[in-house]
Backbone as a ProteinNet text record, in pm:
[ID]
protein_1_A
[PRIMARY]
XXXXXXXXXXXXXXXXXXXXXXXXXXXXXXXXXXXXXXXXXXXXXXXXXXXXXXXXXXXXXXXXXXXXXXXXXXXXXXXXXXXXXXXXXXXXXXXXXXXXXXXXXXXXXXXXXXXXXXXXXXXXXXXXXXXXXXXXXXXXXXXXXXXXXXXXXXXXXXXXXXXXXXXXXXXXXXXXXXXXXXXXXXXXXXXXXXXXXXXXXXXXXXXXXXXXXXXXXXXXXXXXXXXXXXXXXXXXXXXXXXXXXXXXXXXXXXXXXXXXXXXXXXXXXXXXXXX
[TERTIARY]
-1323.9	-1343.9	-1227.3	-1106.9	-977.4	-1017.3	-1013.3	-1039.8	-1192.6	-1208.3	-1365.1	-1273.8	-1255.2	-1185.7	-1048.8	-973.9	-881.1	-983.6	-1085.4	-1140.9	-1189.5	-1210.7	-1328.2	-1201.7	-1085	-953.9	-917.9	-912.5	-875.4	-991.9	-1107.7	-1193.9	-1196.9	-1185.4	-1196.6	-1052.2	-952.5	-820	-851.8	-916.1	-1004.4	-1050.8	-1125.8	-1250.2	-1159.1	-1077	-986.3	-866.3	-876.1	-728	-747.1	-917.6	-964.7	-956.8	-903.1	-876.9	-742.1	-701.2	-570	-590.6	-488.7	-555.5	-440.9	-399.4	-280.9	-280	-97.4	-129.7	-38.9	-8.6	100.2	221.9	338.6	479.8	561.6	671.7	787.3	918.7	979.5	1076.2	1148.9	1144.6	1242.8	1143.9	1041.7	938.3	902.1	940.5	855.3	752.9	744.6	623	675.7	598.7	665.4	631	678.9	650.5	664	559.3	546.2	541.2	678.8	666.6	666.4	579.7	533.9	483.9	612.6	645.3	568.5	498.4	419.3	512	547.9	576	504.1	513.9	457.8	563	574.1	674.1	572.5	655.7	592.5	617.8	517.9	491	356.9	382.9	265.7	195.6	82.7	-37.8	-168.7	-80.4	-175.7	-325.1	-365.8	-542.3	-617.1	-690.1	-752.7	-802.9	-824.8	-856.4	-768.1	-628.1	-511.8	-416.4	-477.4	-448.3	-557.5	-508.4	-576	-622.8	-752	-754.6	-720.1	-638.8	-604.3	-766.9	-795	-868.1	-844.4	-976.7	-944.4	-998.3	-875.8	-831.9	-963.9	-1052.8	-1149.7	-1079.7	-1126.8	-1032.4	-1158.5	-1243	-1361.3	-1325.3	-1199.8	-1169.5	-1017.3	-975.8	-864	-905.3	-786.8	-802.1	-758.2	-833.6	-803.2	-740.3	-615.5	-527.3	-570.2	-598.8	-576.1	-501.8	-479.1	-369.1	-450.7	-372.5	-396.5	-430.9	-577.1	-548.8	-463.3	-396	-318	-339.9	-486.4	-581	-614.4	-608.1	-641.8	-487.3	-519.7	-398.5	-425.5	-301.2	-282.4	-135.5	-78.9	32.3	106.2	269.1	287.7	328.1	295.6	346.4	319.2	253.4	190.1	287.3	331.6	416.3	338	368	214.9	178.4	111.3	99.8	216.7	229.2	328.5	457.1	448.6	671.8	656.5	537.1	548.9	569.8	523.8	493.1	646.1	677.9	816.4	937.2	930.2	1007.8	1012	911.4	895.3	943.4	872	947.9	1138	1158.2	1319.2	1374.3	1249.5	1346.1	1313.1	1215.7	1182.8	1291.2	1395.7	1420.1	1479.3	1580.2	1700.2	1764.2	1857.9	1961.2	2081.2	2089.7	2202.2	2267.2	2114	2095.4	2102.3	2022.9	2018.8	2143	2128.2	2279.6	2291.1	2388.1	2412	2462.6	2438.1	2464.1	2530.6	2581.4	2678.2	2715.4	2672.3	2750.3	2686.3	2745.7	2695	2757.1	2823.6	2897.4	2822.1	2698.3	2632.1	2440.4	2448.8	2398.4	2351.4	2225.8	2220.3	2058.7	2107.9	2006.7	1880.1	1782.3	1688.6	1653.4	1637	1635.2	1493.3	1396.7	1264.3	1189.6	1244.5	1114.9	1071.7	1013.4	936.5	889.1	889.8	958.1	811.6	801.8	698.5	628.4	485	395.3	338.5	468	387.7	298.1	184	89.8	178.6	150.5	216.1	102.8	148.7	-15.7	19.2	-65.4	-61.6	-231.5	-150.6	-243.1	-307.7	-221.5	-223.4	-124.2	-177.4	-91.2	3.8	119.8	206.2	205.1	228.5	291.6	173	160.7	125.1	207.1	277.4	361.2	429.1	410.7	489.2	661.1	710.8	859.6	972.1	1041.6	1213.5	1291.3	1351	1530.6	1468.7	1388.1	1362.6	1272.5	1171.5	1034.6	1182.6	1247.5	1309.9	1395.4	1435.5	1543.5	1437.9	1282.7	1193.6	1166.9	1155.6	1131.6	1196.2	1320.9	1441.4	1508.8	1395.1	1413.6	1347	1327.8	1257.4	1146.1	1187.2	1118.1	1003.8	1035.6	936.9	859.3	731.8	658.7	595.4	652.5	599	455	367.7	234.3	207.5	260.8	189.6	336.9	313.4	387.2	316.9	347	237.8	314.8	291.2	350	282.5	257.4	197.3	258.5	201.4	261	176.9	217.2	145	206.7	137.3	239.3	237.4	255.9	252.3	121.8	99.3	-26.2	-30.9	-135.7	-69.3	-65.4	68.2	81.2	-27	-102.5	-222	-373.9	-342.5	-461.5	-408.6	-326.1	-248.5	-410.8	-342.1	-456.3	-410.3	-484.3	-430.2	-456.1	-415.9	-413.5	-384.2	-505.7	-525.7	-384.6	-393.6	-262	-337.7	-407.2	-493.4	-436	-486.3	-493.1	-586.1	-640	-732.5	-838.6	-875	-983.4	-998.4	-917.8	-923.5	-1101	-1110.2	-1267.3	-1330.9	-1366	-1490.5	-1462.6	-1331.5	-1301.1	-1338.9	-1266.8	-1327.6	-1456.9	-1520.6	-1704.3	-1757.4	-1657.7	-1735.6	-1673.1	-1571.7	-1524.4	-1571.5	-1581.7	-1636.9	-1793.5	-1872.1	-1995.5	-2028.5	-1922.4	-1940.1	-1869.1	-1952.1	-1974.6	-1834.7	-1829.9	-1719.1	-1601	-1596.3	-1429.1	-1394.1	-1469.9	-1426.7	-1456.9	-1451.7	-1449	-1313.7	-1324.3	-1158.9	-1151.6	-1064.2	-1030.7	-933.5	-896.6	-818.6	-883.9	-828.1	-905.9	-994.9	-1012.8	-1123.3	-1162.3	-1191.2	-1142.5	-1272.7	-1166.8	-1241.5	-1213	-1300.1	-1220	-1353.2	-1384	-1443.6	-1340.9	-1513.3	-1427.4	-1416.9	-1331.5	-1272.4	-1400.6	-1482	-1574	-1474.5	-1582.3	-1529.9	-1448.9	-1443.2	-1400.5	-1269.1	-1257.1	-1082.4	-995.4	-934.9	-804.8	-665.1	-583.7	-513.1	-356.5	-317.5	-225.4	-268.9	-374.4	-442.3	-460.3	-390.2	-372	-457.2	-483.3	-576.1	-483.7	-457.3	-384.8	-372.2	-340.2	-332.4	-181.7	-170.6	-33.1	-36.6	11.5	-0.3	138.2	134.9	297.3	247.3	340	245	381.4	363	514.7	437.7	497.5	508.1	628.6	665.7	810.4	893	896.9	959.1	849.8	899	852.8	804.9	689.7	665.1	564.8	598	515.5	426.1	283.4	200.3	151.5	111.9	73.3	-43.3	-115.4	-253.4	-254.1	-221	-272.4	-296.2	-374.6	-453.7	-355.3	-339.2	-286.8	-364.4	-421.7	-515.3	-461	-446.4	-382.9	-544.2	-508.7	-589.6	-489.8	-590.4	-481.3	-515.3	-501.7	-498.1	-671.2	-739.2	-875.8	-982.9	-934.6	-1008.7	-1031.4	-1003.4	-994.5	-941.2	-987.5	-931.7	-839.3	-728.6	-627.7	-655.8	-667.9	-653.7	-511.1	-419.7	-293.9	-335.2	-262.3	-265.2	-133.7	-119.4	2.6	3.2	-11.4	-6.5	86.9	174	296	303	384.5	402.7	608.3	654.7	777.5	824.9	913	992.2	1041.7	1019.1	1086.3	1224.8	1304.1	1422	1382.3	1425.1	1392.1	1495.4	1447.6	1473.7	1583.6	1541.6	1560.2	1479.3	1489.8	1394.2	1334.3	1223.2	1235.7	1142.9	1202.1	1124.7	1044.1	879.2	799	766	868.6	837.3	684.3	655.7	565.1	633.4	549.1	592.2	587.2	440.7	361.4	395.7	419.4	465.9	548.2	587.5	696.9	653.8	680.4	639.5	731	764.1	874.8	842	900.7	857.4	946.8	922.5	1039.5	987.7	1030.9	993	1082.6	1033.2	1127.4	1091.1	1172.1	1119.4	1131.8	1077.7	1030.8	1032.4	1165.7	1137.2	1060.4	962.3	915.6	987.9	1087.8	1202.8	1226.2	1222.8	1320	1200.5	1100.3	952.1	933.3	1035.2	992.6	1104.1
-397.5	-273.4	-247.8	-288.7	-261.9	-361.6	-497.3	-607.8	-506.2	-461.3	-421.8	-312.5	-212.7	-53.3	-128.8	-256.7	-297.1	-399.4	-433.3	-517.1	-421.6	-272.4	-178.8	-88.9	-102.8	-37.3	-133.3	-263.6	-403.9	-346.5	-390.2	-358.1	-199.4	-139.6	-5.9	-13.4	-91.3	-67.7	-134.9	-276.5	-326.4	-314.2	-196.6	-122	-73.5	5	120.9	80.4	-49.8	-94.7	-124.6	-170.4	-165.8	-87.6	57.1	130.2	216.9	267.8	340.2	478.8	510.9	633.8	648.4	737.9	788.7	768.9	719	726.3	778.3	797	907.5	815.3	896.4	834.2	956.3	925.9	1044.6	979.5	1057	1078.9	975.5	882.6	703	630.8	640.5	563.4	484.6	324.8	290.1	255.6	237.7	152.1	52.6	24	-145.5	-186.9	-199.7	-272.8	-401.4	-472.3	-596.1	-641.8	-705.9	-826.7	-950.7	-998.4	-1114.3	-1165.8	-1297.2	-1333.6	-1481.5	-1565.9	-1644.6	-1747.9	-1823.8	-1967.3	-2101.2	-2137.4	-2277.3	-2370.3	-2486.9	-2583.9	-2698	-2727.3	-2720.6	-2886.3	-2929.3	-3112.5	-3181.8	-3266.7	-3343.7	-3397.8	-3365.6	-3384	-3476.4	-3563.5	-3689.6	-3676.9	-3830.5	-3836.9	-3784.8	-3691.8	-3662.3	-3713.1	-3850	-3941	-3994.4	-3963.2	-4017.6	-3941.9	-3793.2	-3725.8	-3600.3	-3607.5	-3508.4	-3390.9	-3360.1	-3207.6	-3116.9	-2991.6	-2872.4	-2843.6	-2775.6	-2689.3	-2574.3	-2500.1	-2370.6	-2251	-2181.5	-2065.1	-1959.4	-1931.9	-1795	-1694.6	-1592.1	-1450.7	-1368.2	-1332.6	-1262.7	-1155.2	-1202.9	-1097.6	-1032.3	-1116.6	-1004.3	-884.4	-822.7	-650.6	-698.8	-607.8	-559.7	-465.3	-442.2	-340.1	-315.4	-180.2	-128.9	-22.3	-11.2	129.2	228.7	316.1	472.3	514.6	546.2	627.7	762.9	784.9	875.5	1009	1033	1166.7	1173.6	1110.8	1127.5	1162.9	1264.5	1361.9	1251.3	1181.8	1133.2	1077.7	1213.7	1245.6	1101.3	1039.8	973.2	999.7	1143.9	1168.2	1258.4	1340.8	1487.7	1560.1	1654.6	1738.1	1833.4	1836	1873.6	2070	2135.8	2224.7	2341.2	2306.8	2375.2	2389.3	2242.2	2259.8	2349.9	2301.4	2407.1	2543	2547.8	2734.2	2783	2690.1	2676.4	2706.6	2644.4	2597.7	2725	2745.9	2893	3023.5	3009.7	3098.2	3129.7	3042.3	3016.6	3055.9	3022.7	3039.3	3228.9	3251.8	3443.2	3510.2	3457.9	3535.5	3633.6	3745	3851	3733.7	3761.5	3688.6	3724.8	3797.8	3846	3774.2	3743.6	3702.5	3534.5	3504.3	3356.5	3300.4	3134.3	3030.6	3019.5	2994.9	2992.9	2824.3	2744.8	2601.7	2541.1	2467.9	2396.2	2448.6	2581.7	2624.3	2548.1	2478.3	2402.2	2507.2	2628.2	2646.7	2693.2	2733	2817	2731.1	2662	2551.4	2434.4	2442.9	2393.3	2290.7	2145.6	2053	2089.6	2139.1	2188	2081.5	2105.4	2004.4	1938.1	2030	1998.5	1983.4	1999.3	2000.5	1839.7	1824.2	1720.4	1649.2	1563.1	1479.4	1531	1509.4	1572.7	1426.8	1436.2	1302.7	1402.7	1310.2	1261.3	1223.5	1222.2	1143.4	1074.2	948.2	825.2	768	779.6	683.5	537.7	452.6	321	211.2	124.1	11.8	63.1	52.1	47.8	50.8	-77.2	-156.3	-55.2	-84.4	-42.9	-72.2	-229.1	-295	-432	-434.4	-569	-645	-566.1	-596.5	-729.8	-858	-966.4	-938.4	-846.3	-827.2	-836.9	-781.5	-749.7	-819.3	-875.9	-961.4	-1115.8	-1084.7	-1236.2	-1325	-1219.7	-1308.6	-1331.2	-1229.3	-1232	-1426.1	-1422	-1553.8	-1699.7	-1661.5	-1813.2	-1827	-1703.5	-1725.3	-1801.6	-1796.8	-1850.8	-1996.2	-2020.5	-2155.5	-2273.5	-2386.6	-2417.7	-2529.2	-2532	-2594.5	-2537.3	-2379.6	-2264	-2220.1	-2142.3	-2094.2	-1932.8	-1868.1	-1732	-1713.5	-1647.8	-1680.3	-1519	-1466.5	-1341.8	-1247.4	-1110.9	-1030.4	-919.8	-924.4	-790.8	-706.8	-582.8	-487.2	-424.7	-403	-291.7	-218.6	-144.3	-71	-63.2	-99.4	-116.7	-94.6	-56.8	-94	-214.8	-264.9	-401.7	-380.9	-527.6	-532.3	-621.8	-630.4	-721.4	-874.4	-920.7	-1061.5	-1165.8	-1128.4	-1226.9	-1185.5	-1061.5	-1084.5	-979	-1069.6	-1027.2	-979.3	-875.6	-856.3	-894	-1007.5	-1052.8	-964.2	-945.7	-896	-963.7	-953.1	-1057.8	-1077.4	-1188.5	-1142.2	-1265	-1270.3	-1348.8	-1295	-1452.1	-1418.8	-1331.1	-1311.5	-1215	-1262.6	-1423.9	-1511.6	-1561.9	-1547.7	-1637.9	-1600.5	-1443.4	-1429.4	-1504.4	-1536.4	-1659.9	-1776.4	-1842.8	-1997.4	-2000.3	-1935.2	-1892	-1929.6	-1879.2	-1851.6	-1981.1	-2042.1	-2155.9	-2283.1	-2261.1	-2413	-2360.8	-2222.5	-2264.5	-2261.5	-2280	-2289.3	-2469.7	-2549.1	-2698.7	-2701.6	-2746.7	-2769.2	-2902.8	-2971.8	-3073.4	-3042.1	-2890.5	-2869.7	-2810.4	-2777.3	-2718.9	-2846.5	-2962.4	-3071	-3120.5	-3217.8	-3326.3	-3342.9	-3363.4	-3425	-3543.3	-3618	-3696.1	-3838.2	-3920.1	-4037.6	-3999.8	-3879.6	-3842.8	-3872.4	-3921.4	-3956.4	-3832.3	-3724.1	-3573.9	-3597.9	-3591.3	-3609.5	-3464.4	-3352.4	-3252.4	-3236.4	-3190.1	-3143	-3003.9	-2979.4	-2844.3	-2742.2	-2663.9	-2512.3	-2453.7	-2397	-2272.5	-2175.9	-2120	-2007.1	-2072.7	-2206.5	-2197.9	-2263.3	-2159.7	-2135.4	-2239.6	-2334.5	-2416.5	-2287.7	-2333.5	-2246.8	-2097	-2128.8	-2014.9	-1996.8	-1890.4	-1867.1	-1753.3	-1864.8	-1773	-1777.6	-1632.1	-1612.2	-1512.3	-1501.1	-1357	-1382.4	-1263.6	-1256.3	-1175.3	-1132.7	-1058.9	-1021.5	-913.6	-853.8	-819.8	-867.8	-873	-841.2	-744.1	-750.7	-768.6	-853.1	-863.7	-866.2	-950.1	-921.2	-884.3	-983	-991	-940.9	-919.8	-908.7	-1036	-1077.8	-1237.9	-1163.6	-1274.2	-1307.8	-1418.7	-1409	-1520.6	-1558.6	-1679.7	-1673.2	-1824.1	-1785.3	-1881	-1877.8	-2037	-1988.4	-2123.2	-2099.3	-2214.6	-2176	-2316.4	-2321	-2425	-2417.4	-2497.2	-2526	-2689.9	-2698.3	-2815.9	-2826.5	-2883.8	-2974.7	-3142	-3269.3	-3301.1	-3371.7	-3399.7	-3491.5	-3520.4	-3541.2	-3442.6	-3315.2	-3170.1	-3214.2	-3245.5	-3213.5	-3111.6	-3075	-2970.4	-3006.4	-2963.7	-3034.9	-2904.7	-2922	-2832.4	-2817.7	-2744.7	-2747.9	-2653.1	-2657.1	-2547.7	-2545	-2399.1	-2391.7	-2269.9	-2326.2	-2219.8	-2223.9	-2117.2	-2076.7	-1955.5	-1924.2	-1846.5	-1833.3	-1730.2	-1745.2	-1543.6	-1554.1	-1447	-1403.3	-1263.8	-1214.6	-1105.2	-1169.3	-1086.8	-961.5	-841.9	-707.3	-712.2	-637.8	-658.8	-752.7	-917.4	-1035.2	-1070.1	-1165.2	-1273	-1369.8	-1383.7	-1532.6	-1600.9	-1700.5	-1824.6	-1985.9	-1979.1	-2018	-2160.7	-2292.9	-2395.8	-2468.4	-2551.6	-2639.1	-2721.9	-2858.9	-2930.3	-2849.8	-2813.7	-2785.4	-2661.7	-2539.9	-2433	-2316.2	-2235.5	-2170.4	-1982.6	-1913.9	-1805.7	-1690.4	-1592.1	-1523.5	-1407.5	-1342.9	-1220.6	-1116.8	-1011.5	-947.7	-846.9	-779.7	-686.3	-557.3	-476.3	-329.1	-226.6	-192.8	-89.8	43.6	134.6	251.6	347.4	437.2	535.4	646	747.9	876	926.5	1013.4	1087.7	1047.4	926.3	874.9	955.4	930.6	963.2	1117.9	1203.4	1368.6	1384.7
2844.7	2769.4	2674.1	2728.8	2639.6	2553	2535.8	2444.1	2324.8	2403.5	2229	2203.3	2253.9	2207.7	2116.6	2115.6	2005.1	1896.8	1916.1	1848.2	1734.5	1771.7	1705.6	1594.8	1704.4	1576.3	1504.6	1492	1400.4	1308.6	1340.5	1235.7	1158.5	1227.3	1163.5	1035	1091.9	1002.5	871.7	912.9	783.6	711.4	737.6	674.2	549.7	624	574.9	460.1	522.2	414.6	261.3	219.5	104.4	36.4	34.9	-39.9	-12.1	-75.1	-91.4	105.7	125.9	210.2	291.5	425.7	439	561.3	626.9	812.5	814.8	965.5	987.8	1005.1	956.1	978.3	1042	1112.9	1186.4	1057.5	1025.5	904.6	873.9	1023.7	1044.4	1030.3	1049.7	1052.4	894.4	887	759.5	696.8	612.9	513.8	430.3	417.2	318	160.9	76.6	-34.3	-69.5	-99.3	-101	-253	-249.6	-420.9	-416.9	-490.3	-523.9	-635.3	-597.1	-791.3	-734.9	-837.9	-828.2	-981	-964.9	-1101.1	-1065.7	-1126.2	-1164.5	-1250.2	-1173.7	-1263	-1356.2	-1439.1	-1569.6	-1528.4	-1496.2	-1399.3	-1522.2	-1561.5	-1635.2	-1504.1	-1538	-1424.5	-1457	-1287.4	-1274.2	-1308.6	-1290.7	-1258.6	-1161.2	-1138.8	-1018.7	-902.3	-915.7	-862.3	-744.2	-826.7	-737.3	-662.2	-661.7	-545.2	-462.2	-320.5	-242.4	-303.3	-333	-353.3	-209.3	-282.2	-161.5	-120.7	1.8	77.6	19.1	-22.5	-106.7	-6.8	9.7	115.2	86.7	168.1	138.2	120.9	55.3	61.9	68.8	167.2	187.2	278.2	365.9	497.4	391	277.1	235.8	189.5	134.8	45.4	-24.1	-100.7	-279	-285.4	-303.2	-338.1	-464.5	-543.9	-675.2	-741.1	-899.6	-925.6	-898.1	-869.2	-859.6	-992.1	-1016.8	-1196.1	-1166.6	-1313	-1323.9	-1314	-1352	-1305	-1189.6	-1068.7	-964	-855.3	-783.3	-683.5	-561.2	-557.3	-437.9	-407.2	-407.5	-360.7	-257.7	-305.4	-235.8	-78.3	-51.1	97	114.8	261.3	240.2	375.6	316	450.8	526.2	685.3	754.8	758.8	752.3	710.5	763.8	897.8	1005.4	951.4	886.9	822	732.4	623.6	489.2	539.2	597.1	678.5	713.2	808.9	886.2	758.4	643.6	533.5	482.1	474.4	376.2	420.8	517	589.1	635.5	643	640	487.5	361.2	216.2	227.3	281	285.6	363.4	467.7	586.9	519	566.1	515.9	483.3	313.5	305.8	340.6	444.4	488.2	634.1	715.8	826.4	815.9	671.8	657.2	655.8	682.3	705.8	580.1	519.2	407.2	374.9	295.7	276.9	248.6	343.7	418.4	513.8	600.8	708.7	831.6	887.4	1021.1	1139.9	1151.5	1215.7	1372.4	1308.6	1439.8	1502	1371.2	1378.3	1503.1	1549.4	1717.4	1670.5	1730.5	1734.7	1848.9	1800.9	1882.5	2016.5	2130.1	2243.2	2245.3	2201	2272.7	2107.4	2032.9	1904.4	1847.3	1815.1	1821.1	1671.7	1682.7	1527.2	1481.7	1362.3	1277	1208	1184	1130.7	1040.8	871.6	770.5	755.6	640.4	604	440.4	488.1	383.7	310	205.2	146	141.6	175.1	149.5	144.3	98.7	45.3	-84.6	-168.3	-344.8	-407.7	-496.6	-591.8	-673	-662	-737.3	-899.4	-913.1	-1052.4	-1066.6	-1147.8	-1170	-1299.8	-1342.1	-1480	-1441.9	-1548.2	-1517	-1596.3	-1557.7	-1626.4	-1457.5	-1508.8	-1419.9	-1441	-1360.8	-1365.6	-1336.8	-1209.7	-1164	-1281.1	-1301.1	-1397.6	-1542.2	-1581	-1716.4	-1674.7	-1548.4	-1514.9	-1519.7	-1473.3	-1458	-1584.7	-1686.3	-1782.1	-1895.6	-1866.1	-1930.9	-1928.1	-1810.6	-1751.3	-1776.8	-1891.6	-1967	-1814.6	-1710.5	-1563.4	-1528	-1590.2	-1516.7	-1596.5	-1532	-1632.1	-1505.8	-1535.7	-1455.1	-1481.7	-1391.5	-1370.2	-1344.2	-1251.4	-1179.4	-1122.4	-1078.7	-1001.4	-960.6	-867	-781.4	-719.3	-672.1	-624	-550.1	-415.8	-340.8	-224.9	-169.7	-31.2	99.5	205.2	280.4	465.5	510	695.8	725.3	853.5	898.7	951.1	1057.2	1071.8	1180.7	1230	1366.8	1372.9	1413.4	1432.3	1444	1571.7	1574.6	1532.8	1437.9	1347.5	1211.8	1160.2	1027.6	901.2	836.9	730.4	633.9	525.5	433.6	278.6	178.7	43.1	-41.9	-159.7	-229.5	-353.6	-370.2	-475.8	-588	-685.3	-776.2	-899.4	-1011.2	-1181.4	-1182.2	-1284.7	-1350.6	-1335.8	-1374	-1338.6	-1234.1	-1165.1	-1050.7	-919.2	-903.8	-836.1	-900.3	-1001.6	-1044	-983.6	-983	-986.2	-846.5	-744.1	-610.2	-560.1	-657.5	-609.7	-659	-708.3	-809.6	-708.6	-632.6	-582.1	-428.9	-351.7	-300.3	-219	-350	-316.8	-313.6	-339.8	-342.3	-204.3	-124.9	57.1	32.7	-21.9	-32.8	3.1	-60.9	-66.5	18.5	139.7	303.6	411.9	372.2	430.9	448.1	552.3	575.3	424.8	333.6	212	233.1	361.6	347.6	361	218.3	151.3	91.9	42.5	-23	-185.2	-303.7	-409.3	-435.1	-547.6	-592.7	-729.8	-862.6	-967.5	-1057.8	-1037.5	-1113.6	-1246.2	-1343.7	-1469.5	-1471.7	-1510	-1530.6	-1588	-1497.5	-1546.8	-1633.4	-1699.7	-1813.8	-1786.9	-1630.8	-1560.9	-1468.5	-1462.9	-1434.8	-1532.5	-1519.2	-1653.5	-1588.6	-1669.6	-1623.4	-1601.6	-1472.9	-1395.2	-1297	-1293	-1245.2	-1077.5	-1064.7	-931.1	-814.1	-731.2	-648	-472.3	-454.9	-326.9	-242.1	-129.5	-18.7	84	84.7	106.4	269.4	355.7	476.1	543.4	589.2	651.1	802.4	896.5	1067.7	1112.1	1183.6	1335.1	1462.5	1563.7	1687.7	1736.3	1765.9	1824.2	1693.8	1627	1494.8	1371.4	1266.6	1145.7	1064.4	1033.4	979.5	797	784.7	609.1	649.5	555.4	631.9	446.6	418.5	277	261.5	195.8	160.9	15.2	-23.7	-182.8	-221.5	-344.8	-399.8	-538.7	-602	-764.1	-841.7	-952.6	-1033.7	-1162.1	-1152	-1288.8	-1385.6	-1493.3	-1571.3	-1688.7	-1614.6	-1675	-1798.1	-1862.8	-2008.2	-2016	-1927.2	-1927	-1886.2	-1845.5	-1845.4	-1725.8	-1626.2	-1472.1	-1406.8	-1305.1	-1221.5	-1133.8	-1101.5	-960.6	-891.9	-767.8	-684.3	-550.8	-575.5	-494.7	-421.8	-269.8	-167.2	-79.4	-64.1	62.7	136.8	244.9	398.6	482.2	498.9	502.9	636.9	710.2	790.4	829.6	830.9	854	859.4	952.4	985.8	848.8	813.3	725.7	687.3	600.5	610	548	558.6	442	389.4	239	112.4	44.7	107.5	40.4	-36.7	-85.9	-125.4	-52.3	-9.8	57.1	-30.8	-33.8	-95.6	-44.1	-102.4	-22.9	-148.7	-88.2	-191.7	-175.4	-295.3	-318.4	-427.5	-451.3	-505.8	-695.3	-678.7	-810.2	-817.2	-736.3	-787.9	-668.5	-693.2	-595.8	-598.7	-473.6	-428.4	-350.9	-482.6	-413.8	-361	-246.2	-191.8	-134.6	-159	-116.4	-68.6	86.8	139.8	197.2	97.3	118.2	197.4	338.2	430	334.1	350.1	305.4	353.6	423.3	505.8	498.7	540.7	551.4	463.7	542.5	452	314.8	279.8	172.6	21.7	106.4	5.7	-9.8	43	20.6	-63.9
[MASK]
+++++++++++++++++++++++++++++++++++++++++++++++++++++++++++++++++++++++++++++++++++++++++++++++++++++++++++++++++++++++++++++++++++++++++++++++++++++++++++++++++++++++++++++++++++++++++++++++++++++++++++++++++++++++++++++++++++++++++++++++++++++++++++++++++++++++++++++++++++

């Protein structure tokens, strides 16, 4: 009975994470922002023939994070009706009677009161802008060629059933639907000789990927991504890399491949910090 009553909150959180919406936090309590910088090294690319195509990652169980339009009220943090009350009341009292600020003198840490739950909004995209320090440095780098940067906010999620979020080009849902409706490319591929010509709908460097933030004991990053390049005979290459590793907050960590590289950086977010 316990195993369905967590099976029915996994799913329900699922449901829920597709769109923007609010959980409760206590004032220490965080949330996370997730960046992710996506490059591609600038590799003259073989015959298709003469290497493995990647296994192309489904993203049917990820989220779609999106922006907030600017006309729409959805406050990054909601204070619960009781404080406002509480608050206000303290700015009304006699100012004669009131503490006056900075006086700690008479000042007493209440024993029994009880931390207070924020509502935090999360799961929606912050940025998608390909700019800052890092994209300005791959850019500068005649090896590199910057591709993507994403920005969202989100809680963790659980270790052994992490929720993934999509992190894709612009084109990339078509190329998706298009590689994998060919039954081939969810097969063993090893010894496989794959040589497709490049559809209209994948764009050369075009990235299709999902990203996921999980605590169990530790805090981990989990990452699935497909990269598509197109060789000088209009072939498709298909690259892949699946990745899992403990994450530091607000580092960088960096997730190599031969064909292209994946940076991420994860910033705790306190309650408080957001009022």
């Amino acid at each position: 009975m316990k195993k369905l009553a967590l099976y029915c909150l996994l799913q329900l959180m699922v449901a829920t994470a597709f769109g923007q919406n609010y959980i409760k936090r206590t004032a220490e309590e965080p949330v996370y922002d997730v960046e992710v910088i996506v490059f591609g090294h600038l590799l003259a690319q073989p015959p298709a023939e003469t290497i493995q195509q990647a296994l192309v990652f489904e993203q049917e169980a990820a989220a779609t994070v999106d922006i907030i339009p600017a006309d729409d009220n959805w406050p990054l943090i909601k204070t619960p009706p009781e404080k406002l009350a509480d608050e206000q009341s303290q700015t009304t009292a006699d100012p004669n009677t009131a503490q006056k600020p900075g006086d700690n003198s008479d000042w007493e840490i209440p024993l029994n009161e009880e931390p207070i739950d924020y509502e935090v909004l999360v799961w929606y995209l912050k940025s998608q802008q390909l700019s800052g320090p890092v994209v300005n440095l791959l850019d500068n780098n005649p090896k590199y060629k910057p591709l993507l940067r994403q920005i969202w906010r989100q809680p963790t999620t659980p270790f052994k059933n992490p929720l993934y979020v999509k992190v894709n080009s612009q084109s990339t849902a078509s190329a998706v639907d298009t590689f994998t409706q060919d039954d081939s490319i969810n097969m063993d591929m090893t010894d496989f000789s794959f040589s497709p010509v490049a559809p209209p709908d994948i764009d050369d460097f075009q990235v299709s990927g999902q990203v996921a933030l999980s605590e169990g004991r530790f805090t981990h990053l989990h990452i699935k991504f497909n990269y598509y390049r197109i060789n000088e005979n209009n072939e498709v290459l298909i690259y892949g890399s699946k990745q899992q590793r403990q994450v530091e907050l607000n580092q960088w960590q960096y997730f190599d491949h031969q064909q292209f590289g994946i940076l991420i950086k994860v910033t705790a977010i306190k309650a408080e910090e957001l009022l």
